[in-house]
N, C-alpha and C positions, 0 to 999 in steps of 0.2 A: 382485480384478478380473482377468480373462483378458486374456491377452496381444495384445490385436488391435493393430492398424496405428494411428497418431494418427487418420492420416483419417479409418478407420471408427471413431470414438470418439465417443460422444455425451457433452457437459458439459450438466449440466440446475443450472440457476440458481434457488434458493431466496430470493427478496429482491431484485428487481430497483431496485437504487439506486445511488447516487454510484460505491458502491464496483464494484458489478460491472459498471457500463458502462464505469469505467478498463479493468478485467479486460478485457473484450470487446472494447474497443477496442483494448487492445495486443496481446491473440491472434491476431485479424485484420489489425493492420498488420505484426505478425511472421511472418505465415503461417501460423498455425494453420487447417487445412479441416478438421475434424473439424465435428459436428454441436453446434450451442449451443441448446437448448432451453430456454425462457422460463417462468417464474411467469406466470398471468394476470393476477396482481393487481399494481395499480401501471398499469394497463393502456395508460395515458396514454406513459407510459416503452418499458412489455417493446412499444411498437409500433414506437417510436420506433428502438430498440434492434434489433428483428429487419429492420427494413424496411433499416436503416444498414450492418447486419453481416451479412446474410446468416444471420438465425437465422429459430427459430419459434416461436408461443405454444403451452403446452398447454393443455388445455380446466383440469386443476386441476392443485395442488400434485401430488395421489398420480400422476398421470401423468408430472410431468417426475420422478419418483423410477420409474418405472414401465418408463420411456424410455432410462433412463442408466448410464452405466458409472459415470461418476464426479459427485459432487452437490457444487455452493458453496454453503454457506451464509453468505449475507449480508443477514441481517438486524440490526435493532437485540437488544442483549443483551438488553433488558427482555421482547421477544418471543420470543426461545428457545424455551422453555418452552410456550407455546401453539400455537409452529408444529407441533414436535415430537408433541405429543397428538392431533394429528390422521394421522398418519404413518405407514407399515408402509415400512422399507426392507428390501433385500435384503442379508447376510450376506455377498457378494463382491465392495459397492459400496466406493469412496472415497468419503471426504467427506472434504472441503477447507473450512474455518469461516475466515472472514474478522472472525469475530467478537470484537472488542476485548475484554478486558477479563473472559474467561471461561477458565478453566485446559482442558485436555482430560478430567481427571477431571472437572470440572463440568458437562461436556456430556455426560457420559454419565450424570449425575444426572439430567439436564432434560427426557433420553427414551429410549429404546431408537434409540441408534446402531450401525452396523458396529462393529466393532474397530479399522479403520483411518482414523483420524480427524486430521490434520493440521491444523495451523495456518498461516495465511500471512496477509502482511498487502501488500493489490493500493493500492501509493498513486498519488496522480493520476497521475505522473509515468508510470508504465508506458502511458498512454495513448497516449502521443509513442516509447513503447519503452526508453524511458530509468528510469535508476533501480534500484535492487537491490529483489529479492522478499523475504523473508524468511519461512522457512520452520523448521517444529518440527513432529513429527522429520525424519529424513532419510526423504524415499521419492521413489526414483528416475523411479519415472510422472511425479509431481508437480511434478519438479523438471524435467524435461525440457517438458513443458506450461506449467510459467512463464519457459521461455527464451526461448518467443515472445517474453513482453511484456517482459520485461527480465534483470538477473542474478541467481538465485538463489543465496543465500547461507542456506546451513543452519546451524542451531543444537542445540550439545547438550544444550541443556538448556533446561528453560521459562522458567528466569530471565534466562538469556540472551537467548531471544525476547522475554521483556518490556523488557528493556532497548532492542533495536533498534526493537520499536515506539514506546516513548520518544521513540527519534532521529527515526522516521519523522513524529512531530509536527511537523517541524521544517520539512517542507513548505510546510506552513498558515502558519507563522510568518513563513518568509523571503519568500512573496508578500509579508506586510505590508510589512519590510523594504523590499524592490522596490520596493513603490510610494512609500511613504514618501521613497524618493531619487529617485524617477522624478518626483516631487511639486516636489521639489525643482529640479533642474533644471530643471524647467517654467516655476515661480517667477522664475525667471533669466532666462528667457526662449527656451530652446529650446521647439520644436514638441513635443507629444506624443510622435509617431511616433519623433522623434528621441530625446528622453528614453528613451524604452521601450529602443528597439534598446542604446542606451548603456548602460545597466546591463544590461538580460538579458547580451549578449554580452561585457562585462566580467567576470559572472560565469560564465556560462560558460567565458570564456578561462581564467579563475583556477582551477575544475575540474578542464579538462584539462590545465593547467600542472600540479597538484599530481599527477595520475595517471602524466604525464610522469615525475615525479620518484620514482614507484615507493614506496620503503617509506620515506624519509624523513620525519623527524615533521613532521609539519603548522606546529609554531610557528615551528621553524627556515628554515622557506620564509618567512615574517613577517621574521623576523630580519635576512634575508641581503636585504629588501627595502625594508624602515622603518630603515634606518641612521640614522644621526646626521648632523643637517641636511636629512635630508627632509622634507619635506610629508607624506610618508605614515606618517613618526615623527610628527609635529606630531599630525597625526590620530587614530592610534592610542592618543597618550596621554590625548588628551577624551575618547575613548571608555572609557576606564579609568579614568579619573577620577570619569566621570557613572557607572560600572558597565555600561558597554555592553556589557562579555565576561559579567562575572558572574553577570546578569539572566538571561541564558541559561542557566545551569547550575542556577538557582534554578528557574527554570519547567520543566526537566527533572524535577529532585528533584519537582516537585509533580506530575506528570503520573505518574514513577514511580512515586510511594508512593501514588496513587491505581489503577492499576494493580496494585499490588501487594494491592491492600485489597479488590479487586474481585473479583481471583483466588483469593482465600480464600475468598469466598461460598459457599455452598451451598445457597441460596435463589434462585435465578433468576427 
């Protein structure tokens, strides 16, 4: 890729779905003015999407490769492969794959990619601006284009990324969570509105309480707070009773070793 300005950077989006409208949205509420060029397909969305964010549609896929400095690819992993066979990229592009669950040697199986080909994974959260990027390998363009949307944290290696996409599952999960108690509350009798703000800002406060505290371990913040005679000992230990820490660690293990199983493929 040539060294131009962010602003004059055109990002052209392969796969306009959940995942790249986070993308889109957190570059624009970050302040990314470079150009976002749209997929036409999905058409209902890339309108929705350029009319919200100040992007455009291209007429086809080969245009927004045609268009662009750097290309996301966010498609489903079962379609890789078929996007790709239709494709001629240029040799000075990035591409940036948001694509779960496929190694970087696998994507160079599935078609004639650039050379430089990254991984990252845009979860909801980056929409609000919040939330770490995760990125394999290091490249500096890349990394500086996802500090719009949130904080980049690079990985040396792909196992490593697989493991933080693991973590990133964890978004999905804790809405459940969330509601779950917000469920609760309601039950009891507070309003909706009420419930909601209680828990979101509980936990948020407990986020930035633990960033507060910098590099100490996460349990020991538990510790120095669930003493003996709290209520919030009382709590903690149903929770570990019923397996409520455990669970967690268990649907980790299965999302990694599914991850991991996927990453070995060579069949896309």
């Amino acid at each position: 890729m040539t060294d131009k300005p962010l602003s004059s950077t055109t990002l052209g989006i392969l796969g306009v779905g959940y995942f790249a409208s986070y993308f889109i949205a957190g570059l624009r509420k970050g302040g990314f003015e470079g150009q976002i060029l749209l997929s036409p397909r999905n058409a209902e969305t890339a309108s929705k999407l350029a009319k919200t964010h100040n992007g455009s549609i291209a007429a086809t896929n080969q245009e927004v490769i045609d268009r662009s400095d750097i290309v996301l690819l966010s498609v489903k992993p079962e379609h890789l492969r078929a996007l790709l066979t239709e494709l001629v990229f240029r040799d000075d592009q990035t591409i940036i794959s948001a694509i779960a669950g496929i190694s970087v040697e696998n994507h160079h199986k599935a078609g004639r990619l650039p050379k430089t080909l990254i991984r990252m994974i845009p979860v909801c959260c980056i929409a609000a601006g919040e939330g770490v990027v995760p990125i394999y390998p290091a490249n500096k363009t890349v990394e500086t284009i996802a500090r719009f949307a949130g904080a980049p944290v690079v990985f040396n290696s792909e196992e490593e990324f697989d493991l933080s996409l693991a973590a990133s599952c964890m978004n999905g999960w804790l809405y459940e969570l969330f509601g779950s108690m917000a469920q609760w509350l309601e039950n009891k009798g507070l309003p909706p509105e009420t419930a909601r703000a209680l828990v979101l800002h509980n936990v948020r406060g407990a986020t930035g309480y633990a960033l507060l505290k910098g590099s100490e371990d996460l349990t020991s913040i538990t510790n120095g707070i669930a003493t003996e005679g709290t209520y919030t000992l009382k709590g903690l230990d149903v929770l570990k009773e019923q397996q409520g820490i455990t669970a967690w660690d268990k649907a980790l293990d299965e999302v990694h070793a599914n991850l991991t199983k996927d990453n070995e493929k060579t069949c896309i």
